[in-house]
MARBA-3410 file (N, C-alpha, C, O; in Angstrom, 1 decimal):
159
-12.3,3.5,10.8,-12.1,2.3,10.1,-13.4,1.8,9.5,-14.5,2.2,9.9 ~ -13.2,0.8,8.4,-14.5,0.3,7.7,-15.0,-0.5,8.7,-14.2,-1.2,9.4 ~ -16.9,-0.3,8.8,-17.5,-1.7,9.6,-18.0,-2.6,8.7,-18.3,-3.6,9.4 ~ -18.2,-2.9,7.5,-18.1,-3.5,6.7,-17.7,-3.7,5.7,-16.8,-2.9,5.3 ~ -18.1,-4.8,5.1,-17.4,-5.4,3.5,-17.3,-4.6,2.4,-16.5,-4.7,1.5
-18.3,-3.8,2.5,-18.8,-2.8,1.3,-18.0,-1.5,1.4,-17.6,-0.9,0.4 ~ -17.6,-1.0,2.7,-17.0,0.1,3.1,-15.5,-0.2,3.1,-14.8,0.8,3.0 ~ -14.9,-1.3,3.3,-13.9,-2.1,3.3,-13.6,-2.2,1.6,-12.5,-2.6,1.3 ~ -14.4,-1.9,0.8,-14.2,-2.5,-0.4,-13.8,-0.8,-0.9,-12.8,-0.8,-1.6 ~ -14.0,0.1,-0.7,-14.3,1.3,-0.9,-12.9,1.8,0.1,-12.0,2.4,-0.5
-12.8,1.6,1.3,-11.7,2.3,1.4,-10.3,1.5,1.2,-9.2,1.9,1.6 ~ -10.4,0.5,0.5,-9.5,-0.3,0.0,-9.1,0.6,-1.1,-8.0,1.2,-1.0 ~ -9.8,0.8,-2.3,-9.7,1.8,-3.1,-9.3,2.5,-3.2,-8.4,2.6,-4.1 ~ -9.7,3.7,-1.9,-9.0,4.8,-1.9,-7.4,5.0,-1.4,-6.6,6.0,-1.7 ~ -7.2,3.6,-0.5,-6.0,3.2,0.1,-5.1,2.7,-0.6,-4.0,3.2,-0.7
-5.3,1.9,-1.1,-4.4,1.5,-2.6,-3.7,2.7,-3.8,-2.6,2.8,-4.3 ~ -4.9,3.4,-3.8,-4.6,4.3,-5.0,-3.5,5.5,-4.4,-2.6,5.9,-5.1 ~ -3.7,5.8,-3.1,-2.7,6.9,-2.6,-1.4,6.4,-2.2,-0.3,7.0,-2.1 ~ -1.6,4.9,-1.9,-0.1,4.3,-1.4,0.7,3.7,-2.7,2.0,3.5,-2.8 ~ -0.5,3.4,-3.7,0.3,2.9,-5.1,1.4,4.0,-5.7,2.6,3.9,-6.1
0.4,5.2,-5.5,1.1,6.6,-6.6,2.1,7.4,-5.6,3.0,8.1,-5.9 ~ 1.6,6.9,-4.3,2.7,8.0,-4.0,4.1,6.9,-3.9,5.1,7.4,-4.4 ~ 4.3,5.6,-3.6,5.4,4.3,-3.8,6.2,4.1,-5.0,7.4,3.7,-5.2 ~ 4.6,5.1,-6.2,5.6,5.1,-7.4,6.1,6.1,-7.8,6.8,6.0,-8.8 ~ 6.0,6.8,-7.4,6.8,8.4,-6.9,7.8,8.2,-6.6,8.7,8.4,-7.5
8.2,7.7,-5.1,9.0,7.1,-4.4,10.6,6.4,-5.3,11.7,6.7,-5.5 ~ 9.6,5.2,-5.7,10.4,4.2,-6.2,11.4,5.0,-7.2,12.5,5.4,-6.9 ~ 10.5,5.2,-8.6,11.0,6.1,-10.0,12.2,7.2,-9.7,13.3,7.3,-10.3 ~ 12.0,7.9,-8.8,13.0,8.8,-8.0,13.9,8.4,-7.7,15.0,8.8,-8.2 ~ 14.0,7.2,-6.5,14.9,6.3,-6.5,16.0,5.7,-7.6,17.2,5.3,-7.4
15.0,5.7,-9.1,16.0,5.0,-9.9,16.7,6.2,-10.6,17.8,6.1,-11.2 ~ 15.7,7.6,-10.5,16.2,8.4,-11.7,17.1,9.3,-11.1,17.7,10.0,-11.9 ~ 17.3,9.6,-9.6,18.0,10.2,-8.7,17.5,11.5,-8.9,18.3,12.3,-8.5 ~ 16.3,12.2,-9.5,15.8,13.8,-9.2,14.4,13.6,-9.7,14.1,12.8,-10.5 ~ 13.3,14.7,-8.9,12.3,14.5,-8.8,11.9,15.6,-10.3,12.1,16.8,-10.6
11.4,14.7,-10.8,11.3,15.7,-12.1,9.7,15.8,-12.7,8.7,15.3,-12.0 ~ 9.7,16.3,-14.0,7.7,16.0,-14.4,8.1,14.6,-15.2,7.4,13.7,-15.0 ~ 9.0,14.5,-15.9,9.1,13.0,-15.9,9.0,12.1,-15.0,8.3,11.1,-15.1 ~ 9.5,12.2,-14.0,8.9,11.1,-12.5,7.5,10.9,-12.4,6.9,9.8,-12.3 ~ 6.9,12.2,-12.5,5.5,12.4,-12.2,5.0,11.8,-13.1,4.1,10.9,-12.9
5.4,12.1,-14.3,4.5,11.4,-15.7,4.3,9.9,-16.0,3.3,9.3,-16.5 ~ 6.0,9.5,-15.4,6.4,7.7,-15.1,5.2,7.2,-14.4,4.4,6.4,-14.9 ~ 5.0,7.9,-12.8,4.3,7.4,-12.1,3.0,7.2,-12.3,2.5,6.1,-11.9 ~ 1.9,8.2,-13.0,0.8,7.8,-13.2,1.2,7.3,-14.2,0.4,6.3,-14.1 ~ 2.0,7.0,-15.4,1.5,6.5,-16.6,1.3,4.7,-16.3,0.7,3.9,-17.0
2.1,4.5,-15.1,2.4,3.2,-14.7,1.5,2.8,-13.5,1.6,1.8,-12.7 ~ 0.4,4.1,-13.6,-0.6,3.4,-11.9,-1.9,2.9,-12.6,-2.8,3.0,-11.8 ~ -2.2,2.6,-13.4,-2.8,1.6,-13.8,-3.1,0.1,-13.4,-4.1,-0.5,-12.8 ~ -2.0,-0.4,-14.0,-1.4,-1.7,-13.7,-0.9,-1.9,-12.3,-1.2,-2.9,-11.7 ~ -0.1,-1.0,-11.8,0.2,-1.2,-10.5,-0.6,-1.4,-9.1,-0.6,-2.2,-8.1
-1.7,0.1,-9.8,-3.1,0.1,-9.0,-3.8,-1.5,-9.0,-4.0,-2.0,-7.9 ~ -4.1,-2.4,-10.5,-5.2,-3.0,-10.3,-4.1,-3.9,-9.7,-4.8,-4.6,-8.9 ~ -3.0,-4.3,-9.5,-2.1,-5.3,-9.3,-2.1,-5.3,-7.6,-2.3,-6.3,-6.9 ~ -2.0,-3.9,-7.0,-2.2,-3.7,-5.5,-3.2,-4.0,-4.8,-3.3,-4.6,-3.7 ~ -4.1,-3.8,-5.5,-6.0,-4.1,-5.2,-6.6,-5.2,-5.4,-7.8,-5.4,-5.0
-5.8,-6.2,-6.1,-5.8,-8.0,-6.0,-5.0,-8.5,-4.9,-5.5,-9.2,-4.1 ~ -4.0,-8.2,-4.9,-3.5,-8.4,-3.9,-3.8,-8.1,-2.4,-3.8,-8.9,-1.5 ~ -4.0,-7.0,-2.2,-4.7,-6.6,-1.1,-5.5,-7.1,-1.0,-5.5,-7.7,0.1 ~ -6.7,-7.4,-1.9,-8.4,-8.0,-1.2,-8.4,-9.4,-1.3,-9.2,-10.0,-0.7 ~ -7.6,-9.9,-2.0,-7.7,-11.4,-2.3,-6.7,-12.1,-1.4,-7.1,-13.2,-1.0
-5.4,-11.7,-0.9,-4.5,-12.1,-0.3,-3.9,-11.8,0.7,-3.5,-12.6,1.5 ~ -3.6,-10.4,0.7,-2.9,-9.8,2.2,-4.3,-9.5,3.5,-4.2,-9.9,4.7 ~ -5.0,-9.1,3.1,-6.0,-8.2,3.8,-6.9,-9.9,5.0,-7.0,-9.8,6.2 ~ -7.3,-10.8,4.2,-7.9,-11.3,5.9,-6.3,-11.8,6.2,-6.2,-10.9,7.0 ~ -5.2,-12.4,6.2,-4.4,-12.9,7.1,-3.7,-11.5,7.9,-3.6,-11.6,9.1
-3.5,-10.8,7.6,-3.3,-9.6,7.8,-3.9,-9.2,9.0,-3.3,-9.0,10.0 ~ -5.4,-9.2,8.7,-6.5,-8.6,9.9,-6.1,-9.5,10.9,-5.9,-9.1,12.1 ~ -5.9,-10.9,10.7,-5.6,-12.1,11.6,-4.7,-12.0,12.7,-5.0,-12.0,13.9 ~ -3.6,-11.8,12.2,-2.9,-11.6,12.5,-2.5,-10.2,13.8,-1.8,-10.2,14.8 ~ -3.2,-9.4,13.3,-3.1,-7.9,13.9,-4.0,-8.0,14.9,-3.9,-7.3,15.9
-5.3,-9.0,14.6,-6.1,-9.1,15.8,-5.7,-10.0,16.9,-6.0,-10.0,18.1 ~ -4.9,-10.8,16.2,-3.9,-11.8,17.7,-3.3,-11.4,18.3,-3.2,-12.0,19.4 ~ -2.7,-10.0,18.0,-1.6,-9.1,18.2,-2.1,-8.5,19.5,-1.4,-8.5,20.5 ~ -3.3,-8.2,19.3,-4.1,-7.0,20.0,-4.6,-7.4,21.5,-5.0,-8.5,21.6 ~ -4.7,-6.9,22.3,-5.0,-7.1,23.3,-6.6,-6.9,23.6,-6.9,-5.7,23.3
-7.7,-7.5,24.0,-9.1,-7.2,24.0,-9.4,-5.6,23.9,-10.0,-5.0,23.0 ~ -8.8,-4.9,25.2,-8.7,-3.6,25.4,-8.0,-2.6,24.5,-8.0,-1.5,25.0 ~ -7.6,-2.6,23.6,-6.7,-2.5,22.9,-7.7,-1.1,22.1,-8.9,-1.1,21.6 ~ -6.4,0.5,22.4,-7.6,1.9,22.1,-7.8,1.6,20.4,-7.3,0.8,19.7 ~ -9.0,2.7,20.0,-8.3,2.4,18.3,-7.1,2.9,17.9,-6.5,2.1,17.2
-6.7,3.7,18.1,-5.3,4.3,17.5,-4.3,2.8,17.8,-3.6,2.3,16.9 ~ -4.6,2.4,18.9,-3.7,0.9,18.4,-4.1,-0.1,17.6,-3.1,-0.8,17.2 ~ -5.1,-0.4,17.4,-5.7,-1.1,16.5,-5.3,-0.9,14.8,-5.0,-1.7,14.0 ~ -5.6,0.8,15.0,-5.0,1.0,13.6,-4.0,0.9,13.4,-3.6,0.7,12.3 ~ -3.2,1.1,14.6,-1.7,1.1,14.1,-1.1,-0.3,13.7,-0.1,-0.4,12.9
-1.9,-1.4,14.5,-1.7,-2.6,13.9,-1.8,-2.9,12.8,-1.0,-3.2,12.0 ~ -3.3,-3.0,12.8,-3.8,-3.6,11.3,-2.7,-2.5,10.1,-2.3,-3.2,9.2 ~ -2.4,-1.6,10.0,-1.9,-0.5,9.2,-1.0,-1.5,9.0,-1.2,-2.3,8.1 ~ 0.5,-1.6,10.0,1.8,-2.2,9.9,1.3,-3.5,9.4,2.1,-3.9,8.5 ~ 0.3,-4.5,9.8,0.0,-5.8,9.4,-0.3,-5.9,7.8,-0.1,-7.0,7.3
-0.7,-4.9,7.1,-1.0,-4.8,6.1,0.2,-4.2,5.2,0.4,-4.7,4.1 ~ 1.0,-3.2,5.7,1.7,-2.8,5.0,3.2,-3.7,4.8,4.1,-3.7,3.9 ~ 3.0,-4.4,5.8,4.4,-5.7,5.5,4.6,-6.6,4.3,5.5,-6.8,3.5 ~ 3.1,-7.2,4.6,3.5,-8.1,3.1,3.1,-7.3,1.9,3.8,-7.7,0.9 ~ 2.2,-6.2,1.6,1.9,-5.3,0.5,3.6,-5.0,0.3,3.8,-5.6,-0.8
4.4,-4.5,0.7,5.7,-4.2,0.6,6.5,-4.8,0.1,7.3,-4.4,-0.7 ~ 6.5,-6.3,0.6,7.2,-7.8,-0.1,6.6,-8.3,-1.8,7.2,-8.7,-2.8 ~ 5.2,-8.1,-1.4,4.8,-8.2,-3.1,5.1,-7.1,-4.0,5.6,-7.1,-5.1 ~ 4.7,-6.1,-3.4,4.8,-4.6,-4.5,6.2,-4.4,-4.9,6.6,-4.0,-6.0 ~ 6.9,-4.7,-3.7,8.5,-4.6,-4.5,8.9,-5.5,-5.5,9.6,-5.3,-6.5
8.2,-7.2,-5.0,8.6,-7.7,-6.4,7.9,-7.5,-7.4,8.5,-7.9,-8.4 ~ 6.8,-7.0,-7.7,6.1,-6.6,-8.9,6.9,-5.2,-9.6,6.9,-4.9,-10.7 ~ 7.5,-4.7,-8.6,8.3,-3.2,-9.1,9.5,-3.7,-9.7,9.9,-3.0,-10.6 ~ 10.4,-5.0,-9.1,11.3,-5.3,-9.5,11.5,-6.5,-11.2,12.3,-6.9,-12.1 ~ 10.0,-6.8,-10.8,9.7,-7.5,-12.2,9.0,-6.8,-13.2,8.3,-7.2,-14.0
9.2,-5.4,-12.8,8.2,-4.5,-13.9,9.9,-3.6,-14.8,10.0,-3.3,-16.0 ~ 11.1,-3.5,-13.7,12.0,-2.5,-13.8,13.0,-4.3,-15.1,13.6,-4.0,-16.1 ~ 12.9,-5.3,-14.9,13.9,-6.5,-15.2,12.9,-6.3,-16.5,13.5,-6.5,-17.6 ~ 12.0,-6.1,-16.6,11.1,-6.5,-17.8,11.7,-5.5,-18.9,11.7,-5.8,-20.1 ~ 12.2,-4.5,-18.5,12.9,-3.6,-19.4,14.3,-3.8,-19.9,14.9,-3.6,-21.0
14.7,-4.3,-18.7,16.2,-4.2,-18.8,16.8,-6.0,-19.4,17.9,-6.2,-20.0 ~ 15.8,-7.0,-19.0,15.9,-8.0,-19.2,17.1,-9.2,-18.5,17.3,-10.3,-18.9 ~ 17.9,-8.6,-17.5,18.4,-8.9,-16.8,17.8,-9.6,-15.5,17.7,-9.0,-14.4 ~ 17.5,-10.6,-15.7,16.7,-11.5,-14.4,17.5,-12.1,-13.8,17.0,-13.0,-13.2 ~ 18.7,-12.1,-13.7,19.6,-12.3,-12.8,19.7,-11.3,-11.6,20.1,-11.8,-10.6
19.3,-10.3,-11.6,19.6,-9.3,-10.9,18.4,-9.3,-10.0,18.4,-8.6,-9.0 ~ 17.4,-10.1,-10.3,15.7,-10.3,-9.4,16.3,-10.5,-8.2,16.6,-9.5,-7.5 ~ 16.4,-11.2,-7.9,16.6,-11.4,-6.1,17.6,-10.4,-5.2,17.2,-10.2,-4.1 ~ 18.4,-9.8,-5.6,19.2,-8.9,-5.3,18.6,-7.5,-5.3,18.9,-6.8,-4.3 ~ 17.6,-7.0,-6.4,17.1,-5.7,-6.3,15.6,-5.9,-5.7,15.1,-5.0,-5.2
14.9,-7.3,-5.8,13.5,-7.3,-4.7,14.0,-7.2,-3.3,13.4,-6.5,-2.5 ~ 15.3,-7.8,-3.0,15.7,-7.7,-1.1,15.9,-6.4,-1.4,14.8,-5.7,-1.2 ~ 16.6,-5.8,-1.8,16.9,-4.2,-1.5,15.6,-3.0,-1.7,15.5,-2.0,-1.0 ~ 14.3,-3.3,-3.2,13.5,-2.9,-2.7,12.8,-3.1,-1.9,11.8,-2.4,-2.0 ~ 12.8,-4.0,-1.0,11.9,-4.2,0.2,12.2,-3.2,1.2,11.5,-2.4,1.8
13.4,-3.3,1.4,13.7,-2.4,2.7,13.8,-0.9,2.3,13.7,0.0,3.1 ~ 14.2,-0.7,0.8,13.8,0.4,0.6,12.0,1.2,0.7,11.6,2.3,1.1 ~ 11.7,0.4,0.3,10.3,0.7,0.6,9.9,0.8,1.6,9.4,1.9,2.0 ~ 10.1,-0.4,2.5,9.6,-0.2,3.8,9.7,0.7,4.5,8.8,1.1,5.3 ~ 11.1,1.4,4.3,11.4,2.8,5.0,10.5,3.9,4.6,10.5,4.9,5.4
9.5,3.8,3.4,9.0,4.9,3.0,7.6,4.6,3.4,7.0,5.4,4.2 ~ 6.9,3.0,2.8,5.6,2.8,3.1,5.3,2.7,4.5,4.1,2.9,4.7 ~ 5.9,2.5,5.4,5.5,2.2,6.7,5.0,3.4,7.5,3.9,3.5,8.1 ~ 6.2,4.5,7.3,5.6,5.8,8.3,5.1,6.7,7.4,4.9,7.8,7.9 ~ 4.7,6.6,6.1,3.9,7.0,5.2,2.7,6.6,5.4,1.8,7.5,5.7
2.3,5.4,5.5,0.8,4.6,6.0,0.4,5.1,7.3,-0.8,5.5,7.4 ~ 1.2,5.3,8.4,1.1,5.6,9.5,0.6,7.3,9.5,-0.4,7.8,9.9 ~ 1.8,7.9,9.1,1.8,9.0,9.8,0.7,10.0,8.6,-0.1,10.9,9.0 ~ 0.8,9.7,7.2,-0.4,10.2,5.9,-0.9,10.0,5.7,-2.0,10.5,6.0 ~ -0.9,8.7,4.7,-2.0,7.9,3.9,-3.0,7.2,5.2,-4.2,7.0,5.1
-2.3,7.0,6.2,-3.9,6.5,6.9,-4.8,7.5,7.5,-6.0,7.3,7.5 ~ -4.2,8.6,7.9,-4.6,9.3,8.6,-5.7,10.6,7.8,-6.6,11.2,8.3 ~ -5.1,10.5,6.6,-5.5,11.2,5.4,-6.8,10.7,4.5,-7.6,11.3,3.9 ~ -6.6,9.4,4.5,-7.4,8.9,3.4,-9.1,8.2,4.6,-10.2,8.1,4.4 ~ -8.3,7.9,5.8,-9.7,7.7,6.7,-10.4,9.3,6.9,-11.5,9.2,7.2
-9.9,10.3,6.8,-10.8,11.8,7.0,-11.5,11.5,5.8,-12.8,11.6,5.8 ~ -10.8,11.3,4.7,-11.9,11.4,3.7,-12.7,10.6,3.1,-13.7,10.9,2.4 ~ -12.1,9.2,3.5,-13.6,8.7,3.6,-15.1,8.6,4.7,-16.2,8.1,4.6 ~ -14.4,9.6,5.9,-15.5,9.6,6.6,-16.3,10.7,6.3,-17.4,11.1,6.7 ~ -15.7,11.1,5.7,-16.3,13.0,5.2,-17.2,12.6,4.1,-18.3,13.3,4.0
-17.0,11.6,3.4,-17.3,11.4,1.8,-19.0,10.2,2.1,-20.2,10.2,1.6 ~ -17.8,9.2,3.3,-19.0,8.3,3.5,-19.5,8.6,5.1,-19.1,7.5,5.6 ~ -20.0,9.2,6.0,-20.5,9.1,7.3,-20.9,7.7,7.3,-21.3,6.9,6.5 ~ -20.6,7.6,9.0,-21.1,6.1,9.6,-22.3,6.0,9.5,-23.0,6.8,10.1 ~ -22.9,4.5,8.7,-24.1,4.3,8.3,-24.8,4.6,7.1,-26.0,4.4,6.9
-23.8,5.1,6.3,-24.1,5.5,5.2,-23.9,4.3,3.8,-24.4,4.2,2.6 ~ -22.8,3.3,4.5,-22.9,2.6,3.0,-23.2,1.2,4.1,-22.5,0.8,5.1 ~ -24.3,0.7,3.4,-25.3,-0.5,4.0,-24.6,-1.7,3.5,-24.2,-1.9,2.4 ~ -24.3,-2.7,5.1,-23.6,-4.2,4.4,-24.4,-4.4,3.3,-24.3,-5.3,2.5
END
């Protein structure tokens, strides 16, 4: 885990970018029903915006209530593997409630049917959640903290 703000800012980065592209993987597949190079092409051509949209969100808004929260949660003793597992799920809850409606007001923006907003943000939520949750857990966290410790060793990026 990051010990500071600077390291925190950096593995924010890398965390966003692998849960953005692989969500929009996810999602696009979801609408087009087969995993094609068109999915692939959909997804990055759309992680741009999604990316900088996740990474405001995350550092500006989810990420300290989040931490708050997960550290209330925690017990003093508390190993890291539970720690992460918290803060992981504490983060990935509300990331999931905004990213879905940003996915659902990115998919209405096309189709122009805004009647349909509240009906397909509840359903992508729990669609997602099914994917982001033990995706965060069991991949992306486990995956993207090896490589930022490989990239950055402890002590290497100064508050």
């Amino acid at each position: 885990m990051p010990s500071n703000k600077r390291e925190s800012f950096i593995y924010t980065i890398m965390m966003c970018f692998v849960m953005v592209f692989w969500m929009s993987l996810y999602n696009i597949y979801l609408h087009s029903g087969a995993f094609t190079l068109e999915v692939f092409k959909s997804a990055w051509l759309g992680l741009p915006l999604g990316y900088c949209c996740a990474l405001l969100l995350d550092w500006f808004v989810v990420s300290t209530p989040a931490k708050k929260v997960a550290f209330k949660l925690l017990p003093t003793f508390a190993s890291p593997l539970r720690k992460v597992l918290t803060v992981s799920t504490c983060m990935v809850l509300p990331m999931v409630f905004f990213m879905s409606l940003y996915g659902s007001i990115e998919v209405l923006s096309q189709t122009q049917e805004w009647n349909k907003l509240f009906i397909m943000w509840g359903t992508n939520i729990l669609k997602n959640l099914v994917m982001a949750l033990p995706f965060q857990i069991i991949i992306a966290g486990p995956l993207v903290r090896k490589m930022f410790r490989r990239v950055f060793p402890v002590g290497t990026i100064l508050a």
